[in-house]
N, C-alpha and C positions, 0 to 999 in steps of 0.2 A: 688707784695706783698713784692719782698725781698728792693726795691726800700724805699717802705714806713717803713719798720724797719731803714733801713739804715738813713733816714731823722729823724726818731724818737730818735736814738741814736748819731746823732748830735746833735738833742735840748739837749739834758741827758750829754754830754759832752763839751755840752756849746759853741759849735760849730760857731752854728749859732743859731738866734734869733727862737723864738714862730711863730712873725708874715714871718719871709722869712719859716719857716717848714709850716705856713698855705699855703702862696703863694704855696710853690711846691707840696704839698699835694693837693692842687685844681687841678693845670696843669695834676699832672699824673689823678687824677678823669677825667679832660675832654678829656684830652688822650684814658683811659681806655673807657670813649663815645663812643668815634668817634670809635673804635674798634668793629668788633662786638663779643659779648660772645659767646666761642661757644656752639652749640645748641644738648642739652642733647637731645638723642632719646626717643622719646613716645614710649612705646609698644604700637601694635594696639589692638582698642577694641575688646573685647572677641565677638565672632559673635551671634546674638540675633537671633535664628529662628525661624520663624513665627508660632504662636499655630498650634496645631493639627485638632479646629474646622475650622479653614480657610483655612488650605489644601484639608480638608474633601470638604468644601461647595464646591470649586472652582474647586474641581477633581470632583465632584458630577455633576455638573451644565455642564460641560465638556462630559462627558460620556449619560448622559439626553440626550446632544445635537446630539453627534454622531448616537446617536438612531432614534433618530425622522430624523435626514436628512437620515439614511440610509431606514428609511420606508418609506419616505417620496420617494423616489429618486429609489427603490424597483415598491412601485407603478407607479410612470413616466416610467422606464424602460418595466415596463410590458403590460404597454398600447400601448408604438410602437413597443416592439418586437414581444409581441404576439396577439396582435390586441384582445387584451382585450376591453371590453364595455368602452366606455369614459368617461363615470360618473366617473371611476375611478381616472380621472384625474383630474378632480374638485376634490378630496383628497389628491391627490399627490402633488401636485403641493404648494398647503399653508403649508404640513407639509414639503416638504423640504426645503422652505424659512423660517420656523419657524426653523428648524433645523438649518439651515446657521447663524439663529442671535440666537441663542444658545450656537451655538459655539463663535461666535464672544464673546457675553457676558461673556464666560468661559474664553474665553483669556483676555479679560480686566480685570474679577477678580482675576488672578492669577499676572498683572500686577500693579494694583491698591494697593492705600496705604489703609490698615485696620485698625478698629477699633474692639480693642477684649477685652470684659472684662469678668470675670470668678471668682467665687465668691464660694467655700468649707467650707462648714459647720459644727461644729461639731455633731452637733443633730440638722438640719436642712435642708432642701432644698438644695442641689446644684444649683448655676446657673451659665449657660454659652450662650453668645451669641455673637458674630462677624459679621460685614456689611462694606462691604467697604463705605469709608469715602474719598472723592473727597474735599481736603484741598483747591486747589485755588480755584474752582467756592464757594464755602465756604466765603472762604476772600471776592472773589470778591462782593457777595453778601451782606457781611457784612461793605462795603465801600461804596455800593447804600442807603442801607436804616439807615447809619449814619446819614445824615440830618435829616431825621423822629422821632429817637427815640432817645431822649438825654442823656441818662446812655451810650448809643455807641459810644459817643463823649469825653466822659472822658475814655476810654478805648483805647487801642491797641489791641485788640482782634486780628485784622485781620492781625497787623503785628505778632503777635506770631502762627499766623497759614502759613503764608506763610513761618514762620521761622522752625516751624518743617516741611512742606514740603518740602525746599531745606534740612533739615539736610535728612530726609525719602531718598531723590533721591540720597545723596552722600552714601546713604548705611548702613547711622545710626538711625535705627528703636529706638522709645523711649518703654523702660520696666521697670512699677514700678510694685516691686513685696514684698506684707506685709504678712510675715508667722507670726503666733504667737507661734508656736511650734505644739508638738504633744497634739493634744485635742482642740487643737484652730482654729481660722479660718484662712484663706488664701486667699489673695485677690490679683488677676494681675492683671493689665489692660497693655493694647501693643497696641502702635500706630507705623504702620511700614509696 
């Protein structure tokens, strides 16, 4: 900066010409290029956490499962330790495998990217619902049957969903959130 007064107050003085202050006014521009600027800190984004309905589901779905496997695994236990009738075990045996992928399912939806949207009314209806939402098999999907359906060919669809999937995985859930005030309605929706 003090480079480029200095050149400006040579033209002003008559110094040197217009065209040799342009020449050296360019050198320091491709100078100042090759430099790199340095690099202002971002704050990090404020942390977005995930609605209350999808904690609920996925804590729900979780706690279901631990139930049925422990009934499930209750009756198995009780047919060999205490030589219980074995009918019993024609029951035992599917609820504890039902239970095992109960849980597993619990675990995937606590892992899984969601779709939540949620909608407050002033004199009307609430509505709330959340399901997780599987972004690549999505794209991938929508990459097979672009040849079939020609509105999907003029689109990017599936690359803006791969692209909120990598942003979801680096930890940046998307939240649009439209209040209208008090007596108004209120609309999220959360992908994340």
């Amino acid at each position: 900066m003090e480079e480029r007064r200095r050149i400006l107050e040579q033209v002003e003085a008559g110094e040197i010409s217009v065209e040799q202050a342009v020449r050296r006014l360019e050198a320091l521009a491709d100078e100042a290029g090759e430099q790199e600027e340095p690099q202002i800190p971002t704050p990090p984004p404020e942390p977005v956490e995930r609605p209350l309905l999808v904690r609920i589901v996925w804590q729900v779905t979780l706690w279901v499962g631990i139930a049925v496997l422990m009934g499930g695994g209750l009756l198995v236990a009780s047919v060999y330790a205490w030589h219980v009738a074995n009918q019993w075990l024609l029951c035992g045996w599917p609820l504890f495998i039902l239970g095992v992928l109960v849980v597993v399912l619990a675990w995937w939806m606590q892992r899984a990217r969601w779709f939540s949207l949620r909608i407050r009314q002033h004199d009307g209806p609430n509505i709330a619902f959340a399901f997780p939402l599987p972004l690549g098999p999505i794209a991938w999907l929508l990459r097979l049957l672009r040849p079939f359906v020609p509105r999907l060919r003029e689109t990017g669809v599936d690359e803006v969903l791969l692209a909120m999937d990598k942003e979801m995985r680096d930890g940046r859930p998307f939240l649009v959130d439209v209040d209208e005030g008090e007596g108004g309605e209120r609309v999220q929706v959360y992908f994340g």
